[in-house]
C-alpha positions in Angstrom: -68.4 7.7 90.5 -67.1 5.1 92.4 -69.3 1.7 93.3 -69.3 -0.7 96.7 -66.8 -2.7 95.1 -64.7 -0.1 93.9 -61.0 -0.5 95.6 -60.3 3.1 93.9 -59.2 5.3 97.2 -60.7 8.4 97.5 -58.0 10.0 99.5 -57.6 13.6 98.7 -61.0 14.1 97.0 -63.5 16.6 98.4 -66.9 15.4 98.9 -69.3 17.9 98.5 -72.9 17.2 100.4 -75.6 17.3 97.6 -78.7 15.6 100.0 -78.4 16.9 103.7 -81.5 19.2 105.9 -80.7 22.3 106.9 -79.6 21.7 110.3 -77.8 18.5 109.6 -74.3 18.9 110.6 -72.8 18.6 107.1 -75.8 20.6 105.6 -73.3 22.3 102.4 -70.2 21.2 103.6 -67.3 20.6 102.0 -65.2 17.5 103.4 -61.5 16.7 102.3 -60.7 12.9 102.6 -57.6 12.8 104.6 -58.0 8.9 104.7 -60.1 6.1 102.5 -59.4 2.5 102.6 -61.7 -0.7 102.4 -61.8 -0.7 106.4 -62.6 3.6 106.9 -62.3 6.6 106.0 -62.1 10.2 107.3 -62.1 13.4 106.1 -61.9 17.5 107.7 -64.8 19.4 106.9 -63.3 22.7 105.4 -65.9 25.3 105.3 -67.4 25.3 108.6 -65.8 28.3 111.2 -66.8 27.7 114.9 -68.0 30.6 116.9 -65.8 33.2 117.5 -66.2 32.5 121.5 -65.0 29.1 120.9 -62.3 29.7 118.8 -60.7 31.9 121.8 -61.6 29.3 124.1 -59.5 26.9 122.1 -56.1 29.4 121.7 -56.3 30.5 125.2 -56.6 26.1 126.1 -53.5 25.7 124.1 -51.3 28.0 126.2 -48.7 28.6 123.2 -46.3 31.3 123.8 -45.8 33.2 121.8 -49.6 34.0 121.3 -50.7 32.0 118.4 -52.5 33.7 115.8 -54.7 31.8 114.2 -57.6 33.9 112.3 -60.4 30.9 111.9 -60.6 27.7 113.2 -63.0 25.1 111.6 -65.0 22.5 113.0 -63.6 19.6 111.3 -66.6 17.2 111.7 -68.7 15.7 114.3 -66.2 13.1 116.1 -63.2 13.7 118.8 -63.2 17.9 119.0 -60.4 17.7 121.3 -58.0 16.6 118.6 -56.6 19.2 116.2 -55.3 19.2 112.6 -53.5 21.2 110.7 -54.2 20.8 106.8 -51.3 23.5 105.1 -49.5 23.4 101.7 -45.9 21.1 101.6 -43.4 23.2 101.6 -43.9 22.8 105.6 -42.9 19.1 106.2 -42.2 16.9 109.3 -41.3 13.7 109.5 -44.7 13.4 111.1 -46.3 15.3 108.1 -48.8 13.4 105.6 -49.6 14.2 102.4 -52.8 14.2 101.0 -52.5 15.5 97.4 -48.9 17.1 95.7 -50.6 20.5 97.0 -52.4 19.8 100.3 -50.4 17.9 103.5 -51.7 17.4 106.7 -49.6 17.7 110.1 -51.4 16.8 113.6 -48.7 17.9 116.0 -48.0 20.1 118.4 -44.8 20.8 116.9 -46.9 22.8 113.8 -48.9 24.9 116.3 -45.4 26.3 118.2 -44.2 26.5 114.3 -47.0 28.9 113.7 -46.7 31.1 116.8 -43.3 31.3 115.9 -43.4 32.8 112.4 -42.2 29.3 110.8 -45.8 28.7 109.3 -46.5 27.1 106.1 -47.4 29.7 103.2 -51.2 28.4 103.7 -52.9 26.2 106.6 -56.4 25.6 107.8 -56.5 24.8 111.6 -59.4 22.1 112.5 -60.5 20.5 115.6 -62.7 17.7 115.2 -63.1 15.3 112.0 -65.5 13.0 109.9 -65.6 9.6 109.9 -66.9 6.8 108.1 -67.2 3.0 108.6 -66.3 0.0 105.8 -68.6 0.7 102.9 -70.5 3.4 104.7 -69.2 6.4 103.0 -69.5 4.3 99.6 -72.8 3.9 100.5 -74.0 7.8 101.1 -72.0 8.5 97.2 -74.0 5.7 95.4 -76.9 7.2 97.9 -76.1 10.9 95.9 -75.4 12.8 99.7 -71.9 12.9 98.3 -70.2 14.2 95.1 -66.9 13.7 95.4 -64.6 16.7 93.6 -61.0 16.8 92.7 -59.4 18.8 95.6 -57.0 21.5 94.8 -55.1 24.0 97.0 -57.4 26.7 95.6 -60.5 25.1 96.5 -58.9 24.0 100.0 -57.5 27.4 100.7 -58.1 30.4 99.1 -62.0 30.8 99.3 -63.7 32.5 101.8 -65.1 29.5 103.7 -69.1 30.9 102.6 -68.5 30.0 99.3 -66.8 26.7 99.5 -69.5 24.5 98.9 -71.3 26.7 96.1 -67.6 26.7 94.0 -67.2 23.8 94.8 -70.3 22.9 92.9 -69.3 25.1 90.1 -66.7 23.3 89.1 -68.6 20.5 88.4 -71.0 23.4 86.5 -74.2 23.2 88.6 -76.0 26.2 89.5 -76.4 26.3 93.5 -79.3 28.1 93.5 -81.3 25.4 91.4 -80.1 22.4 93.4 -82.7 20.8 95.3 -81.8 20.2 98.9 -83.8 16.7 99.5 -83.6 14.4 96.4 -86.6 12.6 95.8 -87.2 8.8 95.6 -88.9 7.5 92.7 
């Protein structure tokens, strides 16, 4: 695990939220760190749909022709919900494309959404609006504070579970039960 003085990027890790209250915003969530230096870092949470109603509101806003079909879209965290991402494996690859891990790149253009509508799709994506954000030292400071466990992220994890049981695989693959972990860790 990594300490406040650690200069080990966590870029492409998933944190997985061990200490949140139901209700909490990131209560089981499952973030993937799009971004981690000493100044920041950022993530998309990847297990968190939005209402159906909002997710119409959102493709009929975008005005793509044709229709874009887009079966979920996630709330990607708390800050800027008018700015989309596109996280999607790399064989789909702009020059505005970043990659995050050799199996997960990101893309925040319009460019991908028109690509989409258009049948020229990656062979997986997850569409996000919104993301999480942290300050210098702050997201260091919630790990060594055990909110966080931070996970190796693979495409499988990322991609091919049902967004319900994200965080509880997630957990598994660090074997610990779900259904025992206690929500609000004590302080001794």
């Amino acid at each position: 695990m990594p300490n406040l003085t650690s200069c080990e990027s966590l870029q492409g890790k998933l944190l997985v939220a061990v200490q949140t209250e139901v209700g909490d915003f990131f209560h089981h969530s499952v973030v993937l760190l799009t971004a981690h230096t000493p100044e920041f870092a950022e993530g998309l949470v990847i297990n968190r749909p939005l209402p159906s109603s909002v997710q119409q509101d959102i493709l009929d806003k975008l005005n793509i022709t044709p229709k874009l079909n887009v079966s979920t879209i996630f709330q990607g965290g708390p800050v800027d919900l008018t700015h989309g991402s596109i996280l999607h494996t790399p064989e789909y690859q702009t020059p505005d494309t970043a990659m995050i891990t050799d199996d997960i790149a990101l893309t925040q253009t319009h460019q991908i959404l028109f690509d989409i509508a258009n049948h020229r799709a990656p062979n997986q994506f997850l569409f996000c609006v919104g993301h999480a954000a942290w300050q210098a030292h702050q997201l260091e400071e919630e790990i060594m504070g055990n909110i966080w466990i931070p996970i190796p992220a693979t495409a499988g994890l990322v991609f091919d579970l049902d967004s319900e049981k994200k965080w509880q695989d997630a957990l598994t693959t660090l074997k610990i039960d779900a259904s025992r972990f206690s929500l609000i860790a004590g302080k001794a």
